[in-house]
C-alpha positions in Angstrom: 0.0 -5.1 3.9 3.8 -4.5 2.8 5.4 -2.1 4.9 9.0 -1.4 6.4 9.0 0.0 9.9 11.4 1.8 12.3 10.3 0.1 15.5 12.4 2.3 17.5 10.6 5.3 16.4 7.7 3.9 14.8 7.9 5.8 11.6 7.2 3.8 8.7 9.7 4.1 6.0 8.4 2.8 2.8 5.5 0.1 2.0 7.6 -0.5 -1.5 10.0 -3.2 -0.6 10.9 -6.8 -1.6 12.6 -9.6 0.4 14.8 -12.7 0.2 15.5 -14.8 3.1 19.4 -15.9 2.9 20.7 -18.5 5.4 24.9 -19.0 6.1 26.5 -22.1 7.7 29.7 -22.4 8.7 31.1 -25.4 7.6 34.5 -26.9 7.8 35.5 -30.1 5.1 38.1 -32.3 6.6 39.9 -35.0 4.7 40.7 -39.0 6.5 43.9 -40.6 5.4 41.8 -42.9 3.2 40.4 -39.9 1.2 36.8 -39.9 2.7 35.2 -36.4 3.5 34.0 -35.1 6.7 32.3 -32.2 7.1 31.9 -29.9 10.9 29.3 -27.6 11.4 29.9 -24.8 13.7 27.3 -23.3 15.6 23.8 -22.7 14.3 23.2 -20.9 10.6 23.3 -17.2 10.6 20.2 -15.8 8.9 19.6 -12.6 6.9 17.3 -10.6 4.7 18.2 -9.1 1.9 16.0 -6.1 0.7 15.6 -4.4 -2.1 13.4 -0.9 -1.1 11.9 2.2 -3.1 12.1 5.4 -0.9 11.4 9.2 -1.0 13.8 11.4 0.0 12.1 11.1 3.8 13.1 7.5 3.5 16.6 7.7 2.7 17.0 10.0 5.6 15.5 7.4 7.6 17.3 4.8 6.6 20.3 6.4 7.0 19.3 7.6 10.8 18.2 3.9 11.2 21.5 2.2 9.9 23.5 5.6 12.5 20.9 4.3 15.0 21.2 0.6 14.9 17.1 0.5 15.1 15.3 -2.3 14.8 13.3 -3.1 11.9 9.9 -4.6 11.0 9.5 -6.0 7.4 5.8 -7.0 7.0 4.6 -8.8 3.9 1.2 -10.2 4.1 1.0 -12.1 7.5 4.9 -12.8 7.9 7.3 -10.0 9.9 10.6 -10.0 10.1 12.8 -8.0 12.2 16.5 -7.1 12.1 19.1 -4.1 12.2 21.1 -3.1 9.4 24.3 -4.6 8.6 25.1 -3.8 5.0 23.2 -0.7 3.4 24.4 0.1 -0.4 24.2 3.5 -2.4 20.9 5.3 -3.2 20.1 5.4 -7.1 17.6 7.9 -7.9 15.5 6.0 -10.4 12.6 9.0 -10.7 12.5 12.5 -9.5 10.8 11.5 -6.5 12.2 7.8 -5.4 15.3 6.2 -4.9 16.3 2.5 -4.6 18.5 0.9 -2.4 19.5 -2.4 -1.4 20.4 -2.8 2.1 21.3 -6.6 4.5 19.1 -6.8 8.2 20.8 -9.3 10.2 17.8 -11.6 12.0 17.2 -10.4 15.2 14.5 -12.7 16.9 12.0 -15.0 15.3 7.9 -14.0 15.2 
C-alpha cells in the first residue's frame, strides 16, 4: 500500500507519491597550527523527506489546509511510515486535466 495521509483529519490525500530520505549534519572544519583538520559535529542529524506527489484538485486543497494547519503526515510505502509536517511545499504544475504535481519537504517528526 502507497498512500499519503492527513493524520490530523484522517483524510487521505493521494496514494501517488514518491520518497527520498535526506539526512543534514551540521558540521564545523577547524584548522591546527600544523595544518591538520578537525572536524565538530553539532548536535544529532536533522532528517527529512523529500516527496514528490500526484494530486487532484481535492488534494491540493488538502495539502494546502495541511501545510496552513501544520498536520501531521503519514507517508506509507509498503511496510515503512513515515511521519512529518510540512516545511517546504513548491508550486502545483497541472500535468493533465485532472492532476497536478508538487514537490513538497516533511520535516521527521518521530520514528515508527
Amino acid at each position: 500500500m502507497i498512500e499519503l495521509k492527513n493524520m490530523d483529519t484522517d483524510a487521505v490525500i493521494t496514494s501517488f507519491v514518491s520518497l527520498k530520505e535526506k539526512q543534514e549534519v551540521i558540521l564545523t572544519l577547524h584548522q591546527t597550527l600544523d595544518g591538520r583538520q578537525l572536524g565538530s559535529r553539532f548536535g544529532s542529524p536533522i532528517i527529512t523527506y523529500e516527496l514528490t506527489v500526484f494530486v487532484k484538485d481535492d488534494g491540493r486543497l488538502l495539502l494546502l489546509s495541511s501545510q496552513d494547519e501544520l498536520s501531521l503526515l503519514r507517508v506509507t510505502i509498503h511496510d515503512k511510515i513515515y511521519l512529518g509536517r510540512i516545511i517546504k511545499l513548491g508550486e502545483f504544475d497541472r500535468i493533465t486535466r485532472e492532476y497536478f504535481k508538487v514537490e513538497l519537504t516533511l520535516a521527521k517528526e518521530v520514528d515508527v
